[in-house]
N, C-alpha and C positions, 0 to 999 in steps of 0.2 A: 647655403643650407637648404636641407629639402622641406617644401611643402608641409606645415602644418596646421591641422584644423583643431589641436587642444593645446599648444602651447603659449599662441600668441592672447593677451589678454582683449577682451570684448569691453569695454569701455563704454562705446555708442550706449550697447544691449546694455550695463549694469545702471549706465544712470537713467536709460527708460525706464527701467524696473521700478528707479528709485524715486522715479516723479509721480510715477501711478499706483506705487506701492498702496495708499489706503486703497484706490479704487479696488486694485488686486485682490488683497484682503477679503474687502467687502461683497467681494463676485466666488470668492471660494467660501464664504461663511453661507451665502445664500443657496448657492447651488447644493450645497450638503443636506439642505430640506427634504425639496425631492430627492432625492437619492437614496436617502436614508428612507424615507416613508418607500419610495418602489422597490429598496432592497429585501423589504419584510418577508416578502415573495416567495422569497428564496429557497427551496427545503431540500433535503436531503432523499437522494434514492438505494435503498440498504436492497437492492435484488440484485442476486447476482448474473442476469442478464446486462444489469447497466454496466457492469465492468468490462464488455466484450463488444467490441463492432457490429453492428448488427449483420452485418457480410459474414462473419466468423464462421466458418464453417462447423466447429467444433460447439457453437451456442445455436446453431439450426439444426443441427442434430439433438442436441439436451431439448429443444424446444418441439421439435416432431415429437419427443415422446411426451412432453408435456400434455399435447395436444390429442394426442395418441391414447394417454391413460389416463385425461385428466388429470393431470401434476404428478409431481415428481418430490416434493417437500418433506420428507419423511424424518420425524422426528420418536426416539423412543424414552420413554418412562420406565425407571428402572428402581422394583422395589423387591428387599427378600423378605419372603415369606416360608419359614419353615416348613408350613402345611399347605403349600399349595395346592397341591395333589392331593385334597379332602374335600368335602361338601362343603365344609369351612372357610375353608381355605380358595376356595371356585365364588362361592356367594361375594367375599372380599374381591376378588378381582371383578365379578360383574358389576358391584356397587361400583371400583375406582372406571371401570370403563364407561358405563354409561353418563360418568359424571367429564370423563375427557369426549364422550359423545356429542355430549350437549355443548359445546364450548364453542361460540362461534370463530370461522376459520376453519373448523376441525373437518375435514371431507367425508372422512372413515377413520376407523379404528381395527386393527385385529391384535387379538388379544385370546389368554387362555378361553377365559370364557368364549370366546365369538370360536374357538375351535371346536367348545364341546357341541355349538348349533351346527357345527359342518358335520361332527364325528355322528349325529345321529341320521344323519344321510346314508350314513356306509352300514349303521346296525343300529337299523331304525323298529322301533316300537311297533312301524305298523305300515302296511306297505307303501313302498317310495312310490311306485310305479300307479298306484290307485287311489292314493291318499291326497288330500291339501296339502300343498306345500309351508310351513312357517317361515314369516319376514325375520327379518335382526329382530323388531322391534316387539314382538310375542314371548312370552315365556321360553326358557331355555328347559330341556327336557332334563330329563335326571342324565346325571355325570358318570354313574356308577361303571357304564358300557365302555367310556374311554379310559377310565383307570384303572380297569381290571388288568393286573399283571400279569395273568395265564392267559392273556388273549392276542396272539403274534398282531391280529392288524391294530388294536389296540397301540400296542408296542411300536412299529411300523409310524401310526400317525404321529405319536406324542415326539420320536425321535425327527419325523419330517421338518416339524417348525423348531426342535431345541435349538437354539441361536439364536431364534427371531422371537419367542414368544415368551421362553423358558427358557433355564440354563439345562443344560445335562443332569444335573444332581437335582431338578427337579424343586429347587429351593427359591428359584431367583423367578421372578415375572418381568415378562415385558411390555409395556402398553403401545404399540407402534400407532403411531397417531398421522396420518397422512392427511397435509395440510393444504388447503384451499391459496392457492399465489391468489398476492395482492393483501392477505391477512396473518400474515404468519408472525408480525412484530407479537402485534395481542394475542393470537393463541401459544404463541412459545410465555408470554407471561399470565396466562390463564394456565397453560399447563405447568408454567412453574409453581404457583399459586396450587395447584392441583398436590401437585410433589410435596408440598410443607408439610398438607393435611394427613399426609398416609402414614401412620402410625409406622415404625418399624424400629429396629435396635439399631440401625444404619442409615441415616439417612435418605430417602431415597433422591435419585439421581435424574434430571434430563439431559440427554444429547443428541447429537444430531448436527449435519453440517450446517441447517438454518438457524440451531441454535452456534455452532462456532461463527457462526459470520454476526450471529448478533451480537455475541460478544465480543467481540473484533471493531464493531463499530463502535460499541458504549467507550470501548476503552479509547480509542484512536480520538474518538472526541472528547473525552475527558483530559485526556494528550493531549492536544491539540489546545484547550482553554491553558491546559499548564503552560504550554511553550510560552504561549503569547503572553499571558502572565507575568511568568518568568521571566521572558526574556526584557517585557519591554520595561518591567521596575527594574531586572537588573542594570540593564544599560541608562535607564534613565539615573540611576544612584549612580555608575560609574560618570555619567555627565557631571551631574551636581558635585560629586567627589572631586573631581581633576578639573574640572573646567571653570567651577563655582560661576555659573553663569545661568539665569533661571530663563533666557532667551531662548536659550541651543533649547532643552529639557520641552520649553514651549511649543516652539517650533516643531520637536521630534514627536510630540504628542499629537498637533493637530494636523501632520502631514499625514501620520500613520492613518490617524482617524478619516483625514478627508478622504484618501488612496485607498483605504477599504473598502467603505460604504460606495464607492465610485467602480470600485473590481466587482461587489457583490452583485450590484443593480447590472451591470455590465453580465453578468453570469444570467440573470433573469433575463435580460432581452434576448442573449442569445439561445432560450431556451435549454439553459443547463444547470443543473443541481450539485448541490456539494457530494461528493464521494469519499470512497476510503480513503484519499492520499490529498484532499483540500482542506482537511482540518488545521493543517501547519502555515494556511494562507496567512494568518495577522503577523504569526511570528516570520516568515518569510518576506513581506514588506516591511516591519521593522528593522530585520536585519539591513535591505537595502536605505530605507530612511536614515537610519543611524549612521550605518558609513559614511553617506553622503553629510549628514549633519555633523559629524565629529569633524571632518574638514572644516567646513566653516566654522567650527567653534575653534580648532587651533589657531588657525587661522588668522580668528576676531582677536582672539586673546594677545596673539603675537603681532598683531597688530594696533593697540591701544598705544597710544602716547610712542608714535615714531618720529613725530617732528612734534615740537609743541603750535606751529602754526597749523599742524594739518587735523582741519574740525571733526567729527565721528562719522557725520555722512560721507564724507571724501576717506575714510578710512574703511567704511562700510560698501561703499559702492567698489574701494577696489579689491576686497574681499569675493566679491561679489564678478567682479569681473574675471577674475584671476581662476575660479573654481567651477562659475556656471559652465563652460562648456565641457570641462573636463568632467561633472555632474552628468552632464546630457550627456554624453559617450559611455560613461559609466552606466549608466540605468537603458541604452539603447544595446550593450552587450550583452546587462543583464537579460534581457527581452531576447537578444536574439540567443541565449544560450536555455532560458527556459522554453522557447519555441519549438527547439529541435524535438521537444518530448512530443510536436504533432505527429511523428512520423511512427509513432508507438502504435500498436496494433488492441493495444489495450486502451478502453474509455478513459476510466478514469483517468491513467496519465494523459492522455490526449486533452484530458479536460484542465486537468490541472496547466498543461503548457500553455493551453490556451489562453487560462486564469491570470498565472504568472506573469506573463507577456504584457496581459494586458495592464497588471498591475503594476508592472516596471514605467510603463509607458503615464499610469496616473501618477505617480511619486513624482515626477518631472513636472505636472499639473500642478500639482499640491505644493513645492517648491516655490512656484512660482507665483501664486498667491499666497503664501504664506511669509516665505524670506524677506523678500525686502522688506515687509511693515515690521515684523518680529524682531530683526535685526536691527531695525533704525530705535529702538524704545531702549531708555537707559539700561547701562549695564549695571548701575548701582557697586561699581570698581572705580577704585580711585587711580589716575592712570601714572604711570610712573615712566618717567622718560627713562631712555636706553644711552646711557652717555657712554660707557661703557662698550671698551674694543670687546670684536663681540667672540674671539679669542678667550679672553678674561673672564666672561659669561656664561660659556658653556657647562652647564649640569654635569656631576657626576657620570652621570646616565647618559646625556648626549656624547661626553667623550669616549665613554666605552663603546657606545654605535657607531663613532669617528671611525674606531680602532676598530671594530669588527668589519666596517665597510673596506677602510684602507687594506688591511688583511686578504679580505675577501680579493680588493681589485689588483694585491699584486701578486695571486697566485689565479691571478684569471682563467690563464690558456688552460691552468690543471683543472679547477673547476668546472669548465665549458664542457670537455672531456671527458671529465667523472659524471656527470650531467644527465649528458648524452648516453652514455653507457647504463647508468642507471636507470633511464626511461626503459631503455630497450629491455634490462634486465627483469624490472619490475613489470612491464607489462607480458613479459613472459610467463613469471610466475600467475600475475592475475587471470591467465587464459585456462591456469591450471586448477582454477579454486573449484569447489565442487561446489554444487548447486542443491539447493535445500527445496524441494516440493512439496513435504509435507506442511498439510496447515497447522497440523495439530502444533509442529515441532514452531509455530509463532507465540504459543504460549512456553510462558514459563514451569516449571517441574511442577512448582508447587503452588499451581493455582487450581483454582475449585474443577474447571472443567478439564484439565490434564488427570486431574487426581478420579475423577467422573469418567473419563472412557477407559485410564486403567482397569479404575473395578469390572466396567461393562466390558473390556477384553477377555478379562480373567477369569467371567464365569458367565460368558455369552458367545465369546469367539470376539472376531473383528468386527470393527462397528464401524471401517469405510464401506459406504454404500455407492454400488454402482449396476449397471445394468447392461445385456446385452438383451436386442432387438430384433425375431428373426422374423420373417416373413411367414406366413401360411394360410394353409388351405383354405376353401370357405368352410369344408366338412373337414373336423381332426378325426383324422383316421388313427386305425393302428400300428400302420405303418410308418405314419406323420411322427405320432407321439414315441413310439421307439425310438426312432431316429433320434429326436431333441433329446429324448434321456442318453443316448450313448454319445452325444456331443459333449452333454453336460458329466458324464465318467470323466470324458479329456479335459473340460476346463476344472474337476477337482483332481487329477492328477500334475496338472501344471506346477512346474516347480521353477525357481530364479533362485541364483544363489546371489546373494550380495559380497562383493570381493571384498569391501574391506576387512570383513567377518569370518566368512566361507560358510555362514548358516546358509538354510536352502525357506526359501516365502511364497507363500501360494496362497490362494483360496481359502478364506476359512469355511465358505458356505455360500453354496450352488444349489437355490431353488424356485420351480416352477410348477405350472399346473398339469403339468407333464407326470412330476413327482407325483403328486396330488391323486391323478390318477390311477398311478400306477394303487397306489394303496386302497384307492379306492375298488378297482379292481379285485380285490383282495377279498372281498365280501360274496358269496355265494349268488345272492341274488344282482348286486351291479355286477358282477360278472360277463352277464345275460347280456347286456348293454352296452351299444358302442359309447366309445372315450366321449364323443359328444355331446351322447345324452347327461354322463358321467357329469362331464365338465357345467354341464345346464343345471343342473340339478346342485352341485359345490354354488352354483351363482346364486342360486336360490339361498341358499344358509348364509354364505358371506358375500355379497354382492359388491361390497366396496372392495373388499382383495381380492374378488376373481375379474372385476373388469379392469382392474389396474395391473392384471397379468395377459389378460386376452381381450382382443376385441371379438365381441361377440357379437353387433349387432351387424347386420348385412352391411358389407363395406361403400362407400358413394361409389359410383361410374369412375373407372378410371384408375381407383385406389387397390389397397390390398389389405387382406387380412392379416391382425402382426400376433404376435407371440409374445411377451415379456419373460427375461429371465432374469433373475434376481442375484445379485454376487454380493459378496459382504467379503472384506479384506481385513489387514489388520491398520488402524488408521496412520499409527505413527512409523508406518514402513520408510525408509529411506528414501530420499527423491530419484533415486539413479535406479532402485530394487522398484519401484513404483512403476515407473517409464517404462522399465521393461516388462513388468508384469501385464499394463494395460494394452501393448505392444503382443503380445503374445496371447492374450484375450484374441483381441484383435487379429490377427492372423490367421487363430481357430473358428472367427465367425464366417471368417471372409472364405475361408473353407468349405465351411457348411453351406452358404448361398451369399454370392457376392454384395446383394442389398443388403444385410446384414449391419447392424450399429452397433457402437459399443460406445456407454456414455452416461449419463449422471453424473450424480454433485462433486464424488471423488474426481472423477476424468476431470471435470472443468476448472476444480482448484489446480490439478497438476499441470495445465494447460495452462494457465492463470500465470502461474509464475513461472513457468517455463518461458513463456509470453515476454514477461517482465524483465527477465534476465539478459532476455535474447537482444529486446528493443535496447538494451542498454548499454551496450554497444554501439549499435547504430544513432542513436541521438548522441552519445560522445562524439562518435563522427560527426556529425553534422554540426555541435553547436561547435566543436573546434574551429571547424571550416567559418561558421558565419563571425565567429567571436573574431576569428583570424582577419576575413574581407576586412568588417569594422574597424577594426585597430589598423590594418593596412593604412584603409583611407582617413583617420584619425591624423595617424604619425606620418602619412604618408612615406613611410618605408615598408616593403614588404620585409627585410631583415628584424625589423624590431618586434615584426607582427608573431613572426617562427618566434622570437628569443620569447617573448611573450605565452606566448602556448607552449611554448617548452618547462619553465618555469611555473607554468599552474595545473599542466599535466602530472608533473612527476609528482606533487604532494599527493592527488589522487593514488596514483597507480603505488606510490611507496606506503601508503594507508591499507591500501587493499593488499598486498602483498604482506606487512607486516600480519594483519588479521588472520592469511594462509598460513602462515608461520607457526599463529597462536594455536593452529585449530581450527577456525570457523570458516565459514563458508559463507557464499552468496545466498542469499534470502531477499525477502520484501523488502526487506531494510534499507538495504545496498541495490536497488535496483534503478533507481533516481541521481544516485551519488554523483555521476560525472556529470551531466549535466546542472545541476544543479550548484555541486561545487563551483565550477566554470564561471556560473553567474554569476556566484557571492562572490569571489576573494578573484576578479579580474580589478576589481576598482581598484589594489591597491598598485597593480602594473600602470594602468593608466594613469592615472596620480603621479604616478613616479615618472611615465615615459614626458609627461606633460611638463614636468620639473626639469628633466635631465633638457627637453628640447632648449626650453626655454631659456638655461643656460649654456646653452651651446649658441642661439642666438647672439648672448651678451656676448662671446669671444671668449668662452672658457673652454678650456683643454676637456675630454671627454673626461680627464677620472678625476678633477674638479669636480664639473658639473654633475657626475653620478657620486659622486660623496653627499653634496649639497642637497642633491633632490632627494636622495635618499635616509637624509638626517631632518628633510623640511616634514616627510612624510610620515617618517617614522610615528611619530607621538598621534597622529588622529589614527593608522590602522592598528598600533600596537594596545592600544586604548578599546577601540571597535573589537579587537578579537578577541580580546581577555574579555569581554563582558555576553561576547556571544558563545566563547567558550565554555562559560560557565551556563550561559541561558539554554545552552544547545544539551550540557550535558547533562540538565536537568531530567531530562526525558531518558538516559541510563538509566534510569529506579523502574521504569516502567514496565508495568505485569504484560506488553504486548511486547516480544523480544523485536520484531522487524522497526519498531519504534524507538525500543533502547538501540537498536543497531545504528541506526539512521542517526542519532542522534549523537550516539559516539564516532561514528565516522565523520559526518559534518565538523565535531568540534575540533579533532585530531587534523581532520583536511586546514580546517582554516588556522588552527595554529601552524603546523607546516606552513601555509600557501604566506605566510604572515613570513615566516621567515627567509623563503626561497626572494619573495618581493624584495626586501631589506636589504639582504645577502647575496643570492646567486644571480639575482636580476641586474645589480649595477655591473658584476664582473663581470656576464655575458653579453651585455650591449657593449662593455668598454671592448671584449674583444673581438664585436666583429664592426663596431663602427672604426673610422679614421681619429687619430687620435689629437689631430689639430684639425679646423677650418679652414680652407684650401680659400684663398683671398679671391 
């Protein structure tokens, strides 16, 4: 028989355990002090630069213009007002602007009011060219000038910012509040706070992609306190339910606990914060604790009163013997299947693989201070001998497993076959799922901020905010500034049709100071005047939106003068109508002067998850690969290691494909899923391969030995998966869809992976090992 490192039982290793068991204990209760007091540390980083590499090309570009315009954070406040366009109606918006002014975080603001300070530049009371100039912060002049309706430049301005400031119909206001990075938590709840107070028949409204990312986080950690919640009462009631043993429940408690607080302090040395995708950390070492626990509780249970001369500790150490290694292969797969997420190009997952890894690697710690002393303390069961052929004994329920295993192994060859043809099948269809890019489409229809950018679509235009970046002159010419305007005719004639539809999506709104000009121009006297003086003078009235579209001050040695152009799309565009839209920006910048950028908060989410998608993939690959070496050298058979990845692959890929089927599509949700799955639901192959060797040892025929090991195991994963099934699908109710997804896909994978273990695993090791021991 070949080579194995998880069949044969560790005897030496269970009765050291069992000697030092308190000392063990007493070194895991103590070391949990510090740990816990250094894990306090720990905090969370909600910017969405920390989701990207810092190499990332596409986060060095978002971040030159940070740097470039002083931020990039743009959030707008969104309230109707019938009478906007009145003296009334003007003083209301200067009150709400000056009071989003004040809000620390807050950089600038523009706003109707901070227009009428710009419009008196173009037809001004008294001359521009001879007069003091007024700050933001001086009296705003009378309004009358810009809302006179028989006056084309009038007409001309008010139509330049409709989208950004105002709607068309002249009803809606917009507070666009551009936020200082590093402060934007507290000013997006200072400017909510702001929103309560504004009187109106409609609620008014904030948005903005700093606010979708904040809400994205409240909810993911809110998630996240559920999972773990969730999961670890529900699995602990399903302990106390079947196993009635208050040890296992002990144990699973304070491994959890110690394996935590051990991963979290482990996050703080290595200088890393929790992210969008570490909130699911407690319940992702439960899952792993449990499994491993629910072993040793059937285990213990199945082993009380075998002999009546054989005392609890000799019944407990060989529990103990029988499971520790096959434990430690188990939780060393786990590690090496959540590892592969380092090769993600995205942080956070790279963090989280990190996290993972390390925390498969503490549960094997915690195990082992904990188990033996936990195990050795009565079981308060009174034990009852097993006289009884064990034939005679079997449960309703065990002979139906009997009959489904039997079943299974004498239509082996056709199974193996169906198997294999299925993988391939299913991971065809998955190659075909379409990918979801929008963030909007992470919320639900009917949550507050899906219902919040409807309205701001509907009477504002699109509210994805992105930006292209071109180069220019030190002096804006005339010819400078024509140019940018007939660039900017082509990016609002851009058109993308989306195939599943055949609608045509473009651009809802294309503006710069270019525009600005041009209107400016419009005026008898800036007529006179080149565009730069023009443009000097617009800086003068709004100073915080004219340096966040141009740099005006003489550029360093070296650098160059840049230009902002400002785009606004429609947010919940399709990820595929998205890609090519940004795509085609792009193309037309790179046109106009090959330094040229195209990028902001839209660009980065489509990047984000496109990112996500992609790596996800390639960490399937890899954790296959490593889960595959490890089981190799476990089972020492490369044949069991295939059967093995064959059988926890396909629950995946039959998951995802079923999902294509439905409808849905790859999102945040499912971007983790292979890898991830891999980890959880490989323990119950190992387990099983560990059982089947070991009776192959004894001199049993293969489809003995794969009956037995797969009736031994059955009760600790079918137990573990029903409890994580339900834990897992807790997080379905969830108002973040990438979270409900995640969590329906994990509970659907692991019931699959539960079955395939049970069922297609004993008949495809029966057929491709030998079916007797060769003497």
């Amino acid at each position: 028989m070949r080579t194995s490192l998880i069949a044969a039982p560790r005897h030496g290793l269970a009765r050291f355990l069992w000697v030092w068991r308190w000392w063990l204990f007493c070194t895991g209760c103590l070391s949990a002090i510090p740990l816990t007091i250094y894990q306090t540390d720990l905090g969370m980083d909600r910017s969405l630069a920390a989701m990207f590499s810092p190499s990332d090309p596409t986060l060095n570009q978002y971040q030159h213009l940070q740097q470039t315009f002083g931020g990039n954070l743009v959030v707008m406040l969104v309230y109707d007002d019938a009478e906007l366009m009145t003296p009334e109606g003007l003083a209301r918006n200067q009150k709400w602007t000056q009071s989003a002014e004040s809000i620390d975080g807050v950089r600038g603001v523009l706003s109707v009011a901070k227009l009428v300070q710009a419009f008196a530049y173009i037809r001004p009371q008294f001359s521009f060219l001879g007069g003091s100039i007024q700050s933001d912060q001086e009296a705003t002049p009378a309004p009358s000038t810009m809302l006179a309706e028989d006056d084309p430049v009038a007409n001309s301005f008010r139509e330049l910012f409709a989208g950004y400031t105002h709607g068309r119909d002249e009803q809606t206001a917009a507070i666009v509040a551009m936020l200082q990075p590093g402060h934007t938590e507290s000013a997006i709840e200072d400017l909510q706070r702001l929103a309560d107070q504004i009187p109106s028949d409609r609620a008014p409204v904030l948005i903005g992609e700093p606010v979708l990312l904040d809400d994205a986080f409240d909810m993911i950690q809110a998630d996240g306190n559920r999972l773990a919640l969730g999961t670890i009462g529900l699995l602990s009631l399903v302990m106390l339910l079947t196993l009635r043993d208050y040890r296992v429940v002990l144990l699973a408690a304070m491994a959890i606990a110690w394996a935590t607080v051990c991963t979290r302090a482990s996050m703080v040395a290595l200088g890393m914060e929790m992210s969008l995708v570490s909130t699911i950390l407690i319940a992702i070492i439960a899952v792993i604790v449990v499994a491993a626990v629910m072993h040793l509780g059937v285990r213990s249970r199945d082993s009380v009163g075998d002999t009546e001369s054989s005392p609890s500790s000799e019944s407990t150490i060989r529990v103990i013997a029988f499971l520790a290694i096959p434990i430690l292969w188990t939780c060393l797969t786990d590690a090496a299947g959540f590892a592969s997420l380092l090769n993600s190009d995205v942080r956070p997952v790279q963090q989280f693989g990190e996290m993972t890894a390390v925390a498969a690697v503490a549960i094997v710690a915690a195990l082992i201070w904990f188990t033996p002393a936990l195990m050795s303390l009565p079981s308060g069961k009174r034990e009852q001998p097993h006289e009884t052929p064990l034939d005679d004994r079997l449960s309703p329920s065990k002979r139906f497993l009997v009959h489904l295993v039997s079943t299974s192994l004498r239509h082996r060859k056709l199974l193996s076959m169906a198997a294999v043809i299925a993988l391939v099948v299913c991971t065809i269809m998955v190659t075909q799922l379409k990918t979801e890019t929008s963030f909007l489409s992470n919320f639900r229809d009917s949550s507050r901020i899906v219902q919040a950018y409807e309205r701001v679509e509907q009477q504002l235009g699109g509210a994805g905010v992105w930006d292209v970046v071109l180069p220019a002159p030190d002096t804006i010419t005339p010819e400078y500034a024509n140019r940018v305007r007939k660039f900017e005719t082509e990016l609002r004639e851009l058109e993308v049709v989306d195939s599943a539809t055949g609608q045509t999506h473009g651009l809802t709104k294309v503006l710069s100071l270019a525009d600005a000009d041009e209107v400016a121009a419009m005026s008898p006297l800036l007529s006179l005047v080149t565009p730069e003086v023009r443009l000097t003078g617009m800086r003068s009235a709004i100073p915080t939106f004219a340096d966040a579209l141009l740099t005006f001050d003489p550029p360093q040695e070296g650098s160059q003068r840049q230009l902002r152009i400002m785009l606004r799309s429609e947010e919940g565009l399709p990820g595929e109508v998205k890609r090519k839209l940004i795509e085609r920006v792009s193309q037309s910048a790179q046109d106009f002067d090959e330094r040229s950028l195209v990028t902001g908060y839209s660009v980065l989410m489509s990047q984000l998850v496109s990112s996500l998608l992609r790596d996800q993939w390639n960490a399937l690959a890899i954790a296959l690969a490593l889960v595959g070496i490890l089981i190799a050298l476990a089972t020492g058979s490369l044949r069991y290691a295939l059967v093995a990845l064959l059988t926890n692959t396909l629950p995946i890929m039959f998951v995802l494909a079923l999902m294509g089927l439905a409808g849905g599509g790859l999102d945040l949700g499912s971007a983790m899923i292979g890898a991830v799955s891999i980890g959880l639901s490989i323990d119950g192959s190992i387990h099983f391969l560990a059982g089947y060797q070991r009776g192959r040892t004894a001199g049993l025929d293969s489809t003995t030995a794969a009956t037995e090991a797969a009736t031994d195991v059955a009760t600790p994963i079918l137990l573990a998966t029903l409890a994580l099934v339900v834990g897992f699908g807790i997080l379905m109710t969830s108002p973040f869809i990438p979270t409900a997804t995640f969590g329906m896909l994990i509970a659907a994978t692991l019931a699959a992976s539960a079955a395939t273990n049970l069922m297609l695993l004993p008949a495809v090791i029966v057929a491709v090992d030998r079916p007797t021991i060769s003497p």
